[in-house]
DRENRODREN-678178 format. One line per 5 residues: number of its first residue (from 0); their letters; for each residue x negated, y, z of C-alpha. Coordinates in nm, 3 decimals, padded with zeros to 5 digits. Layout:
NUM	A	X/Y/Z; ...
This chain:
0	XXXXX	-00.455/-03.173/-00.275; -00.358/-02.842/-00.120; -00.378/-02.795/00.262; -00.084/-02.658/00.384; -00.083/-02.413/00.703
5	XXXXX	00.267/-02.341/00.885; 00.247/-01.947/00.989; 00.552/-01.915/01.250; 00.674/-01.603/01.337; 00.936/-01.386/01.469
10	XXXXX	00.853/-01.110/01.122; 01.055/-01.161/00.804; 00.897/-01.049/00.510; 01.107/-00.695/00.418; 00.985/-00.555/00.776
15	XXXXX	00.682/-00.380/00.722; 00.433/-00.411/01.025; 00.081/-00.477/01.059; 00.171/-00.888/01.096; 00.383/-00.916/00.793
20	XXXXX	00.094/-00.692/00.601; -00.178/-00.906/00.694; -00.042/-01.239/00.609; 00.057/-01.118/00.286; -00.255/-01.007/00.200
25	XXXXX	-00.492/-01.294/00.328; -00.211/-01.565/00.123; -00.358/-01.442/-00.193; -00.706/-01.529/-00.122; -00.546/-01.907/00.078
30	XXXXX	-00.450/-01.956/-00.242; -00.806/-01.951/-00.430; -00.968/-02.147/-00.150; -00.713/-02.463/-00.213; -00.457/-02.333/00.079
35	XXXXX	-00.103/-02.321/00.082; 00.052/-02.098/00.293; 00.474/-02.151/00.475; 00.652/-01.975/00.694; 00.881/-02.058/00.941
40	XXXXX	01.063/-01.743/01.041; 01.410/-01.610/01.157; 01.534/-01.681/00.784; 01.554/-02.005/00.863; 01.794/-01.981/01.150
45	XXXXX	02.084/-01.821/01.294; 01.991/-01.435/01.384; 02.100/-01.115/01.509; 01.954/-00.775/01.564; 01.763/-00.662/01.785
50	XXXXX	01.898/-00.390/02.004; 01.758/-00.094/01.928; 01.538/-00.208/01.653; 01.796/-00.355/01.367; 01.509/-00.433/01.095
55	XXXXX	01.401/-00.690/01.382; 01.591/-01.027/01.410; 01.653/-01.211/01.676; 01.644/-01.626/01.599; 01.842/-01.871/01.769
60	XXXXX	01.604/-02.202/01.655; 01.746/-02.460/01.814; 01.611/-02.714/01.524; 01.305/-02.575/01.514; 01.126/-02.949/01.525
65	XXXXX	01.275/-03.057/01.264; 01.235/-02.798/01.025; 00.858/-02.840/01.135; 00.812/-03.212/01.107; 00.941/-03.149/00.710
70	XXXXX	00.719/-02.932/00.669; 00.476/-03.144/00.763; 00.174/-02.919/00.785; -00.183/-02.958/00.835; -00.239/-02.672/01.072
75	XXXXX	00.032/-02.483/01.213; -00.059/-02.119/01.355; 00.193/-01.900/01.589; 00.180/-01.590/01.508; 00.437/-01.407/01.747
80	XXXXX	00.528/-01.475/02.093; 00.936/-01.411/02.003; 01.219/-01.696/02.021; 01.060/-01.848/01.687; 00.732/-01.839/01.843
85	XXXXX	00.841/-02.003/02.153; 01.073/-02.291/02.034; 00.727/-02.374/01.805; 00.518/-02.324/02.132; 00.728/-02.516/02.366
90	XXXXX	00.806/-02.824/02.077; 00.418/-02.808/01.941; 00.331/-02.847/02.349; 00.542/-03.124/02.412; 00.458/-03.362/02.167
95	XXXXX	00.087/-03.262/02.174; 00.061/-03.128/01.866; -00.269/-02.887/01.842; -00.209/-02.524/01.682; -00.350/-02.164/01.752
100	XXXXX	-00.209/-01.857/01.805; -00.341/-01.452/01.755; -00.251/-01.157/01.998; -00.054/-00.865/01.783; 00.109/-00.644/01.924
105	XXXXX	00.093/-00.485/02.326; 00.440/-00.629/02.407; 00.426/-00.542/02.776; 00.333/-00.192/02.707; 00.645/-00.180/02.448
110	XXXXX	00.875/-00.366/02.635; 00.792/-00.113/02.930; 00.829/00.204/02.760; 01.134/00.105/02.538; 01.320/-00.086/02.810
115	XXXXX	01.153/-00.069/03.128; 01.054/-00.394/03.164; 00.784/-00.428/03.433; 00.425/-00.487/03.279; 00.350/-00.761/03.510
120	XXXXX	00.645/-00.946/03.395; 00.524/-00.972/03.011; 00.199/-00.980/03.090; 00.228/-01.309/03.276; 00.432/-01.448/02.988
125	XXXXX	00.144/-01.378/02.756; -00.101/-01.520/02.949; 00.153/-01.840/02.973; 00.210/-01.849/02.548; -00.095/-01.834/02.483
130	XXXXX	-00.261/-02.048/02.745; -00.276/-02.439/02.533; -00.380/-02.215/02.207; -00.685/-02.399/02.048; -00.806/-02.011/01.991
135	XXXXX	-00.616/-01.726/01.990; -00.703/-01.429/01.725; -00.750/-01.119/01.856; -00.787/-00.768/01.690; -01.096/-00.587/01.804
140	XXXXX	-01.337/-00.631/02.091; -01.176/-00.381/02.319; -00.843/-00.579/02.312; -01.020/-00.868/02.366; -01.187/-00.733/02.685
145	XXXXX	-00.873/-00.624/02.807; -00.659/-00.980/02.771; -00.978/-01.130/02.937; -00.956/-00.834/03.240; -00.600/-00.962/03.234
150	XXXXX	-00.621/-01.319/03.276; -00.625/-01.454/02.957; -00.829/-01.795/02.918; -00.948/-02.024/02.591; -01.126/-01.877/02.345
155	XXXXX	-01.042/-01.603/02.153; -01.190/-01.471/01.846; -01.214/-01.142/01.697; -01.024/-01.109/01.365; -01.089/-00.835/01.150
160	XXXXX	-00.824/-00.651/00.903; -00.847/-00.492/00.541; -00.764/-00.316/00.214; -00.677/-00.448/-00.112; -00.854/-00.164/-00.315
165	XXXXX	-00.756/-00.359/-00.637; -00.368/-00.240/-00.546; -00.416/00.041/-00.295; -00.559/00.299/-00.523; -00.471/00.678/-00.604
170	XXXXX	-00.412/00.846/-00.901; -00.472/01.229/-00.724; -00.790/01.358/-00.604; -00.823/01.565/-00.285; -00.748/01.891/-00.255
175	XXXXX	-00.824/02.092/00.047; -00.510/02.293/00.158; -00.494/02.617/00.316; -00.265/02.479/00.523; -00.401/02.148/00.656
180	XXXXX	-00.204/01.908/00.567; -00.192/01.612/00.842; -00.009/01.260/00.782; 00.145/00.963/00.993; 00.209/00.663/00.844
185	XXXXX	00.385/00.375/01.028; 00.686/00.292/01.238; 00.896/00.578/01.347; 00.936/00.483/01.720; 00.937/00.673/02.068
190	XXXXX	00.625/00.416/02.136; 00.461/00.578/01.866; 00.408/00.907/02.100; 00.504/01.122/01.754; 00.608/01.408/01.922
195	XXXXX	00.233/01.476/02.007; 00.210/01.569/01.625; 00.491/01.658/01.571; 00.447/02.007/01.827; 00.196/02.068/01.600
200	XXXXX	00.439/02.157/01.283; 00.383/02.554/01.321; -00.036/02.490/01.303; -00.052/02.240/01.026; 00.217/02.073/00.727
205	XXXXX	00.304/01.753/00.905; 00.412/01.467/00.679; 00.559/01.117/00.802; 00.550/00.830/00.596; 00.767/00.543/00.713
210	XXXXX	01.140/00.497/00.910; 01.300/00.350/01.227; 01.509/00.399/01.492; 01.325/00.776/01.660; 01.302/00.937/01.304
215	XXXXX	01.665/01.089/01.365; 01.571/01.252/01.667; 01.245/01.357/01.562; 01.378/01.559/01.243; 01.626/01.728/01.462
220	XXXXX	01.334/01.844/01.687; 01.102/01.947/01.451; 01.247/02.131/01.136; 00.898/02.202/00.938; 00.812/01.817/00.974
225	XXXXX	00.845/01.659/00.627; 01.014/01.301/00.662; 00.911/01.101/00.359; 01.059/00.756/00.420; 00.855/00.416/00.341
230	XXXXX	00.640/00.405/00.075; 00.343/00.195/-00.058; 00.149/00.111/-00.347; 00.009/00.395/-00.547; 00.252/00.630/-00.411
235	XXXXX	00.101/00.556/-00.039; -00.221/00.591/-00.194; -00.165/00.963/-00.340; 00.000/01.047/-00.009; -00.302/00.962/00.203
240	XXXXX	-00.527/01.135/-00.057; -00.275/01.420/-00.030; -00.366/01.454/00.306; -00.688/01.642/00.479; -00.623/01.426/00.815
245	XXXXX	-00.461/01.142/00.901; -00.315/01.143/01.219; -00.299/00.818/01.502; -00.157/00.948/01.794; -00.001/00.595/01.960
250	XXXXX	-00.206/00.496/02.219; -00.021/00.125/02.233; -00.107/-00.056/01.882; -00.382/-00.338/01.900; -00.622/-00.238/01.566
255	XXXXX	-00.383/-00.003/01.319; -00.425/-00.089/00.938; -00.336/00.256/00.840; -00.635/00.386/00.972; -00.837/00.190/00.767
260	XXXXX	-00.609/00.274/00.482; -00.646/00.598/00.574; -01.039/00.564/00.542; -01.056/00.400/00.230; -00.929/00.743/00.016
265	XXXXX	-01.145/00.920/00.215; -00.909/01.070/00.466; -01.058/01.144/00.813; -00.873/00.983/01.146; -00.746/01.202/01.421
270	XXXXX	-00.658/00.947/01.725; -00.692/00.910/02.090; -00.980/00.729/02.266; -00.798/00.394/02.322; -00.779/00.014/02.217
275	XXXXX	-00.775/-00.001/01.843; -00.928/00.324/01.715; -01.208/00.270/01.925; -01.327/-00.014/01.746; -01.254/00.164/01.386
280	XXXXX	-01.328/00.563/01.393; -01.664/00.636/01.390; -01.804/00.949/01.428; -01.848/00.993/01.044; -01.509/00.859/00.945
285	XXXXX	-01.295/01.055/01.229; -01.282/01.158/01.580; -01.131/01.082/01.910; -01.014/01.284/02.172; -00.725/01.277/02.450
290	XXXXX	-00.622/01.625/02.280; -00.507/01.525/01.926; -00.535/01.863/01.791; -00.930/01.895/01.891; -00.991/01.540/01.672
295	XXXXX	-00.774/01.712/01.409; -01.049/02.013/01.407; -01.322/01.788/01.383; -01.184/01.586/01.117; -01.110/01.875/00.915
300	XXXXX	-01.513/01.960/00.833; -01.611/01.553/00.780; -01.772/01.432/00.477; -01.492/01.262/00.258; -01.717/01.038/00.022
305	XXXXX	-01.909/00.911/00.341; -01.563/00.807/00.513; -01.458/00.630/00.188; -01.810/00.475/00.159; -01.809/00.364/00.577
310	XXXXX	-01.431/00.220/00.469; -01.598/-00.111/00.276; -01.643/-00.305/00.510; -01.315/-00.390/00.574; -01.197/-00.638/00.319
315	XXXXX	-00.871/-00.879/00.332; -01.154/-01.149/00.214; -01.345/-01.176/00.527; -00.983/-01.131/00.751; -00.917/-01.456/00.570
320	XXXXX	-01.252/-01.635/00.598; -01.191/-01.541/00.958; -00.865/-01.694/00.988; -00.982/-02.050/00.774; -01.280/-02.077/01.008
325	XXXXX	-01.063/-02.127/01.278; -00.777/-02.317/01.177; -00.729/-02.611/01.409; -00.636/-02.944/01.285; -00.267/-03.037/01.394
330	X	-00.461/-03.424/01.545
C-alpha cells in the first residue's frame, strides 16, 4: 500500500517559485519509490490576494483539521510558514501530531524590504514555526549557519536541489555574441535588486525571463532590456543556451534553482558573494563578486563543457532521497 505524505503550503501550483518547482519535480520520483504525494494548499480554502503580489493567495483555513484528519496521512511536512502553514502548525501542535518543516525563502529580509517590517519581528516568528519541527530542511550550509547564528534550534538538514535533464534540454547550441548576451531568469521583484543588471543594458543585451509586479517599472527604466515573459521547457532551455552569462544579482534567495539550470547548458553564473550562490558557483562554473559586472567579465572567458560537466551533481533524485530520509512518522 502506498504511503501517503501531506505537503502543506501557502504555493498553488500555477505560481512558479523555487517551492512549487521542487515539489513537482521530487513527486515524480515519490511515485517510483511507493509514495503518494497531497497537498493541502490555499485551493482548498477561502483566499484573496496578496497585496502587492496578486499570483500569491492569501488562505483563510479555518477547517484546516478536518481537511487533514481526511486526508489521513502518514507523514505530513509544512512547507511554508504562511496562514496554511500556520493553521497546520498550530492544529498538528495541539493534538501532538509529529511533522517537519524546511526553511524557503528569507521572509524577514522580504518582508523588510517590500514592507518595512522590522527583521527582528519575522525573525522571531521563524524561530517560533519552526521550533516543535522533527527536522527542518534547509537549503545549503551557509543558510543553515545563519538560522543557527539566529537562534534556530532542532535539527536541521541540508537539502539539496536539481535538474530534470530528461525535460530541461536545448535544441540550440552556443554561440558566442559580439555583444554578450546576459540573462535573468526568475521573479520580477524590487527584492530581486534587478536594476543592478539592468544599468548594465548599454554594455551588454540584457534579457529577462519571467513576470511580476516590478517588471512595469523596470521596462520603463531601461529601454534596451528585452522582457521575455515566463517560459520553460525547451524554450527555457534554448534561452539559457542563448545566453553567454547568466546573471544572479539578488542577494536575498536561500539556494536559486536557476543557477543550477543555468549550469547545466553550460552557461556561466555572475552573482554576488552571499547565501545561496556561495554554496553553488564554483570557480569553474561562475564567479562572485560584490560588483556584478566584474563576475560578468570573468564568466565571459570560462570553460562551457566543464560548467555543464561540474552541473551533474545536482539531480532531483538525491533532493528526493533527501527528503524520504527524513520524513517523520505522524506517531
Amino acid at each position: 500500500m502506498s504511503k501517503k505524505i501531506l505537503i502543506v503550503t501557502d504555493n498553488v501550483p500555477e505560481q512558479i517559485n523555487g517551492v512549487v518547482v521542487t515539489f513537482q519535480n521530487i513527486e515524480k520520483h515519490a511515485v517510483l519509490d511507493g509514495y503518494t504525494i497531497v497537498y493541502l494548499d490555499p485551493r482548498e480554502f477561502l483566499s484573496f490576494s496578496c497585496p502587492g503580489y496578486p499570483e500569491v493567495k492569501l488562505a483563510c483555513p479555518w477547517n484546516i483539521g478536518e481537511k487533514i484528519k481526511e486526508i489521513s496521512p502518514n507523514y505530513i511536512h509544512i512547507a511554508t510558514e504562511g496562514p496554511v502553514g500556520l493553521a497546520a502548525r498550530l492544529y498538528l501542535d495541539n493534538r501532538r501530531i509529529r511533522y517537519n518543516t524546511s526553511y524557503h525563502t528569507k521572509f524577514p529580509e522580504f518582508l523588510k524590504q517590500i514592507y518595512g517590517i522590522p527583521e527582528r519581528f519575522t525573525w522571531g516568528y521563524m524561530r517560533w514555526f519552526h521550533k516543535h519541527s522533527g527536522k527542518v530542511l534547509v537549503n545549503t550550509e551557509s543558510m543553515l549557519s545563519l538560522l543557527v547564528r539566529k537562534g534556530f534550534t532542532g535539527r536541521m538538514i541540508t537539502w539539496t536541489r536539481g535538474v530534470d535533464r530528461g525535460e530541461f534540454t536545448p535544441t540550440i547550441k552556443h554561440v558566442r555574441n559580439e555583444k554578450p548576451i546576459v540573462l535573468y531568469v526568475g521573479r520580477v521583484s524590487k527584492e530581486k535588486n534587478l536594476d543592478e543588471l539592468c544599468v548594465l543594458q548599454d554594455k551588454y543585451n540584457i534579457e529577462i525571463v519571467g513576470d511580476g509586479p516590478y517588471r512595469n517599472t523596470l521596462e520603463k527604466k531601461y529601454s534596451k532590456v528585452k522582457f521575455l515573459g515566463y517560459q520553460k521547457g525547451v524554450e527555457l532551455a534554448n534561452s539559457y543556451a542563448r545566453a553567454d552569462v547568466f546573471a544572479f544579482p539578488s542577494k536575498s534567495d536561500t539556494f536559486g534553482i536557476v543557477m543550477i539550470e543555468a549550469m547545466s547548458v553550460g552557461t556561466p553564473v555572475a552573482a554576488h558573494p552571499v547565501d545561496g550562490p556561495i554554496d553553488i558557483v564554483e570557480k569553474t562554473t561562475g564567479c562572485l563578486s560584490d560588483d556584478l559586472d566584474e563576475a560578468i567579465q570573468v564568466c565571459l572567458n570560462l570553460d562551457r563543457k566543464q560548467i555543464e560537466n561540474m552541473s551533474k551533481k545536482w539531480t532531483w533524485e538525491e533532493c528526493w532521497n533527501i527528503f524520504r530520509d527524513n520524513l517523520i512518522p505522524i506517531k
